[in-house]
C-alpha positions in Angstrom: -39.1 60.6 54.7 -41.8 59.5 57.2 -43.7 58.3 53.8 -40.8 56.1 52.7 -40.2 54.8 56.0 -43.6 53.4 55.7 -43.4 52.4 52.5 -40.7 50.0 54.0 -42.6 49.0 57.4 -45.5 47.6 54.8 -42.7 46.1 52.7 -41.4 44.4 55.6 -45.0 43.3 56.9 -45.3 42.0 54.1 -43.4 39.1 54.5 -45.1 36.1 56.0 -42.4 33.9 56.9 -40.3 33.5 60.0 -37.2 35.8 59.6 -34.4 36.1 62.7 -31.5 38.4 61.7 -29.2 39.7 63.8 -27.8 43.4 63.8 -24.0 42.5 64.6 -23.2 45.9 65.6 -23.7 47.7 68.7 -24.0 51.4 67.2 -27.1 49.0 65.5 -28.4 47.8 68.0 -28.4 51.1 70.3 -30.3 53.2 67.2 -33.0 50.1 66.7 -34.2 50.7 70.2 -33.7 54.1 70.3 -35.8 54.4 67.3 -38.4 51.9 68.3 -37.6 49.6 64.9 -37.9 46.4 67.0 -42.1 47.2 68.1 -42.3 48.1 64.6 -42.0 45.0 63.1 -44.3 41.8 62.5 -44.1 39.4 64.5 -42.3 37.0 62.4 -39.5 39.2 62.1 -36.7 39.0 64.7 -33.8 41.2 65.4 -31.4 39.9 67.3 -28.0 41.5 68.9 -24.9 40.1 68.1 -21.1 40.5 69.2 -20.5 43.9 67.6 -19.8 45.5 71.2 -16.3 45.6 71.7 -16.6 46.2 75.2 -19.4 43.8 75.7 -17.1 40.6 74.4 -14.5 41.4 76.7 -13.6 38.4 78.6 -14.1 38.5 81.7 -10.2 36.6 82.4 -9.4 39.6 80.5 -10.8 42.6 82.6 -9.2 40.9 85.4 -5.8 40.3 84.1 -5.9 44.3 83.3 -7.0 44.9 87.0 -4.2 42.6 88.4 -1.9 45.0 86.1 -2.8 47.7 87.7 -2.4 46.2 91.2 0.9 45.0 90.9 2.6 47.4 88.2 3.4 51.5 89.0 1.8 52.2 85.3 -0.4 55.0 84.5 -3.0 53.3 83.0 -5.1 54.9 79.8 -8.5 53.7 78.4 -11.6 54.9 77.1 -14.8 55.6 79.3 -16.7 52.5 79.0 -14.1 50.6 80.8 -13.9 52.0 84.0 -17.2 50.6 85.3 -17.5 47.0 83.6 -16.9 44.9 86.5 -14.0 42.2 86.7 -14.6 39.0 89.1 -13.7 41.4 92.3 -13.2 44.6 91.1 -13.6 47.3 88.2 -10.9 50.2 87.1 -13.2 52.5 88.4 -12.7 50.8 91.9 -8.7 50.1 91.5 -8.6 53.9 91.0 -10.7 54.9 94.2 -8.1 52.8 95.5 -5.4 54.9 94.3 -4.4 53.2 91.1 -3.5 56.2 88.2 -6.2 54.8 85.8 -7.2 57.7 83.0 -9.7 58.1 80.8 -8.9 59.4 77.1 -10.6 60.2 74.0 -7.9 58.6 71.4 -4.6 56.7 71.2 -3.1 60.1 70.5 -3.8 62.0 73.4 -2.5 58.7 75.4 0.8 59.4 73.3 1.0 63.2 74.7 0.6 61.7 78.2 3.4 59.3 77.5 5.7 62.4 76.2 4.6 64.2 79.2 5.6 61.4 81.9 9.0 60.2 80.6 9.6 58.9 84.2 6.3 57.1 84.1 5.5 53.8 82.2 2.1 54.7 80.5 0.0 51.5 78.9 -2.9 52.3 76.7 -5.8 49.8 76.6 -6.8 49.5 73.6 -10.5 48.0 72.2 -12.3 47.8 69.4 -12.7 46.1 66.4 -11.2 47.4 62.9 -12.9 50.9 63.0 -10.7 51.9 65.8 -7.4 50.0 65.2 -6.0 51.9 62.2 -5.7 54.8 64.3 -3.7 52.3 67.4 -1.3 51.4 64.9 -0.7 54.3 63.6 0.3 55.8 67.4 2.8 53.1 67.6 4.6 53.6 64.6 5.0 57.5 65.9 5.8 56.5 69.6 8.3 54.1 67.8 10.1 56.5 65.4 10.0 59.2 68.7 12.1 56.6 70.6 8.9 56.2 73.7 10.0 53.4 75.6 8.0 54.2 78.0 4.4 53.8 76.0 2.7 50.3 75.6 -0.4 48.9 74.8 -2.5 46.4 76.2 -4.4 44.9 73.1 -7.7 43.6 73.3 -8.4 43.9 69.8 -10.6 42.0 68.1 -11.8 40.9 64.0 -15.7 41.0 63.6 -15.6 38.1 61.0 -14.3 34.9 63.1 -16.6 35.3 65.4 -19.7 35.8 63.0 -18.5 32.5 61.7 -18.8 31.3 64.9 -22.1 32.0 64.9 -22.9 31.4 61.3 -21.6 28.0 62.0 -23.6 27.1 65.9 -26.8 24.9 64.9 -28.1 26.4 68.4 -28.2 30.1 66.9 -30.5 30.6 64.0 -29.5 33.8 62.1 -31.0 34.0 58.3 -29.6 37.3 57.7 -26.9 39.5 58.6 -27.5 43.2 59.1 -23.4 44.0 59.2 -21.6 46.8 61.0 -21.1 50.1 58.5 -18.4 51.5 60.2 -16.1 48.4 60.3 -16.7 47.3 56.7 -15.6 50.9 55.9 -12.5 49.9 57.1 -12.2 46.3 55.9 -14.5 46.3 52.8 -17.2 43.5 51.6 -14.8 40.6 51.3 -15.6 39.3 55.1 -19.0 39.0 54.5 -18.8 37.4 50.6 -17.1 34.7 52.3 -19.4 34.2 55.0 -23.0 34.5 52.6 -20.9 32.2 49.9 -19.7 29.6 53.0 -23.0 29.6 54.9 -25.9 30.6 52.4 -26.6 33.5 54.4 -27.5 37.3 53.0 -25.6 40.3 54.3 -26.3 43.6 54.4 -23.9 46.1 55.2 -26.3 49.3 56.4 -25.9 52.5 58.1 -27.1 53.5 61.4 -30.0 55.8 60.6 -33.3 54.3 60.8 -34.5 54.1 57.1 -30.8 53.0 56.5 -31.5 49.7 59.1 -35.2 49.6 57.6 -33.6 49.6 53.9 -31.2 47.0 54.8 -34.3 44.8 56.5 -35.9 45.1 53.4 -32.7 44.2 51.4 -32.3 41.1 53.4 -36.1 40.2 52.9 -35.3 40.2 49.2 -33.1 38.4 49.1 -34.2 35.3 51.2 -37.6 35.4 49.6 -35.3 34.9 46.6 -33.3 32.3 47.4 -30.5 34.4 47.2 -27.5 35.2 49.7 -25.0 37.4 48.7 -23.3 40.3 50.4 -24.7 44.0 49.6 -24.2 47.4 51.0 -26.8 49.5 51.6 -24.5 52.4 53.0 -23.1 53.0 49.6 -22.8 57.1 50.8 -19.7 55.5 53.0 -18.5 52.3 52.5 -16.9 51.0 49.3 -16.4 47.4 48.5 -13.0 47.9 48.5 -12.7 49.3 52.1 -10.0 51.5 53.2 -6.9 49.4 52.0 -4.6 52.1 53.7 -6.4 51.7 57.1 -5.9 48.1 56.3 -2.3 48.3 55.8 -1.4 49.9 58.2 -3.1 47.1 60.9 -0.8 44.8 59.2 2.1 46.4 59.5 2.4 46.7 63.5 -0.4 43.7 64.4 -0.9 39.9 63.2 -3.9 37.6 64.3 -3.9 35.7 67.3 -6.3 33.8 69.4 -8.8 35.8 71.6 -11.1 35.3 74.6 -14.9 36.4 73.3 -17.4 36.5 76.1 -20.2 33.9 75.2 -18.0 32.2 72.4 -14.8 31.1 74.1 -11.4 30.6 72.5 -11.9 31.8 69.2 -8.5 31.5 66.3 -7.8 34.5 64.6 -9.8 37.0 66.1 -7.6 38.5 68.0 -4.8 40.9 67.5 -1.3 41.3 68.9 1.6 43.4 68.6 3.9 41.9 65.9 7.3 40.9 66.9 9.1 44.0 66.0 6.8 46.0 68.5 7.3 43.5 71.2 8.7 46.0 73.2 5.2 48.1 72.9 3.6 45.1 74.0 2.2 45.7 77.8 1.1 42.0 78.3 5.0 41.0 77.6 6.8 43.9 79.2 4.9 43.9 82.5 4.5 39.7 81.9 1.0 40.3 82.9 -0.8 36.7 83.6 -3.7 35.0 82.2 -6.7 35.0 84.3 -9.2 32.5 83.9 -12.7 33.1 82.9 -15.0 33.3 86.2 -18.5 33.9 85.0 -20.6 36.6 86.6 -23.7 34.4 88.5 -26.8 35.3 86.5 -25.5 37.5 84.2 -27.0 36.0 80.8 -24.7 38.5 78.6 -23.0 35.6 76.9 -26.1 34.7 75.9 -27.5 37.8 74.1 -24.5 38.9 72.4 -24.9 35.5 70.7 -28.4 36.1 70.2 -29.9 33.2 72.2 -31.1 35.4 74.9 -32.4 38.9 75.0 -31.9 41.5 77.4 -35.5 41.0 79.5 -34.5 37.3 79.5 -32.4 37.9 82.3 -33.6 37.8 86.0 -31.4 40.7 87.1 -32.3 42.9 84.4 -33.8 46.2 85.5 -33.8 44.8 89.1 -30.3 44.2 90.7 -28.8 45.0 87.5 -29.2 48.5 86.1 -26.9 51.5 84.3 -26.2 52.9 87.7 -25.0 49.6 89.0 -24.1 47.0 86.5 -23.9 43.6 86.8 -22.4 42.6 83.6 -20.9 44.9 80.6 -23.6 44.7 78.5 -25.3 47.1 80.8 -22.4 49.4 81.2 -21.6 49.9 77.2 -23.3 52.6 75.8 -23.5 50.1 72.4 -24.8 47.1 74.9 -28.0 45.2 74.4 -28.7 45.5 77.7 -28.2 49.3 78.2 -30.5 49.8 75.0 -32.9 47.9 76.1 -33.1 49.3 79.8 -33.4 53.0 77.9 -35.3 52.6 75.2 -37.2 49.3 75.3 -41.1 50.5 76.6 -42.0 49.1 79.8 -38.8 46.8 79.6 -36.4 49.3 81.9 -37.3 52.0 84.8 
């Protein structure tokens, strides 16, 4: 293996234009540092993060309107780990629940349903985030909690689709990507067709590759290909698991309890379609409408450059609080908190760049 690996790192060097792509996801971008693939390469070649943390493109408008939530509403609130410590404009779940708010961690929408069954005298909201990988599984949970007659389960959606906001990117004359090194795990779920339209609209190769790190180096190489040939098409690399096809069944059932809406992306705004909400028939479901939890507005974090890198403009050492007033143990912004962040990758794994 360490022979082929090479036999890719000379492919690679090989190359003697300049090449930026960027590894959308964050599962990428966390096994390129921790493998050291980024000092590997030439100079020429740059990797570059993109918005494939779900956590990371929170909005910030968004944490907070979950934080007022809590505040105001007697909930028992459910999330995943992650989202306790990345800070809102004042506060952080971690802090509401020092304070006495009943904020939970859990391991899957599932186990927040068994808390729901088990406090029928409580209203319990599950936050829910991610991107497709994850949804399936949400949607799922409230069909049962809707056919078990739960009126007192609910979910917060911050859900978002991968593909508007690479368009986004695709489309930003500021951002220079020539090559997409895309997500394994969501294009499981959603097969190739995202990414077809994207290298057919914009001329740009994709590669969708696994998370091992002759599967990133593979899908460099891939990319290198076809650029050198004038070529940009979308191609999997991670044949052993995703199918061009996807997962239509995962698929279906998003559809059948969610429908796109517009969502908040930290560092790209407003963006259509990206979001998604509860469909009608699951209004009741739907925490933002049942508690009629406002809309915060956006206060950006002073200094904090995350915006920036999960758009690839920036990188993590770009920032003046990085490794200084901003580190894992106290976060400034959520791209050090995630364990798929830029930042926290960087500040681990990165030599001479973190402790």
């Amino acid at each position: 293996m360490a022979s082929y690996s090479q036999t890719l790192l000379q492919a690679i060097r090989s190359t003697n234009r300049e090449v930026s792509l960027m590894e959308v996801c964050g599962t990428h971008t966390m096994a390129i540092a921790r493998s050291g693939i980024r000092e590997l390469l030439p100079p020429n070649i740059k990797l570059l993060s993109g918005p494939g943390c779900p956590v990371c493109v929170t909005s910030q408008g968004d944490i907070d309107s979950v934080i007022e939530m809590v505040r105001q509403k007697e909930v028992i609130l459910l999330t995943f780990g992650d989202m306790m410590r990345v800070p809102g404009t004042r506060s952080s779940l971690q802090e509401e629940r020092s304070r006495g708010a009943d904020v939970r961690v859990v391991y899957s929408p599932l186990e927040a349903l068994k808390i729901a069954r088990s406090n029928p005298d409580r209203e319990v909201v599950f936050l829910g985030i991610g991107f497709e990988t994850t949804v399936p599984a949400v949607a799922v949970t409230l069909e049962e909690a809707g056919e078990a007659g739960l009126d007192n389960f609910s979910l917060f959606s911050l859900h978002k689709l991968v593909s508007p906001a690479l368009e986004l990117i695709m489309s930003d004359p500021e951002i220079r990507v020539d090559g997409l090194i895309c997500p394994g795990h969501v294009t499981a779920v959603t097969g190739l067709r995202p990414y077809e339209t994207l290298a057919r609209k914009y001329g740009k190769p994709c590669v969708v590759t696994g998370f091992e790190a002759v599967d990133i180096l593979e899908g460099i190489v891939m990319l290198l290909h076809q650029l050198q040939n004038s070529l940009a098409k979308a191609e999997i690399q991670y044949k052993r698991v995703v199918k061009p096809e996807g997962n239509p069944a995962a698929m279906d059932a998003i559809w059948r309890v969610f429908q796109t809406a517009p969502s908040r992306w930290r560092g790209l705004g407003m963006i259509p379609d990206s979001g998604l909400q509860l469909r009608d028939e699951y209004a009741a479901m739907d925490a933002r409408r049942k508690f009629n939890v406002p809309e915060m507005e956006d206060v950006p974090i002073k200094g904090c450059i995350c915006g920036a890198v999960l758009t690839g403009k920036k990188t993590p050492t770009d920032c003046a609080l990085f490794g200084r007033s901003c580190t894992p143990l106290e976060p400034v912004g959520p791209c050090m908190v995630s364990q798929e962040g830029a930042c926290a990758a960087y500040y681990r794994y990165a030599p001479g760049k973190g402790r």
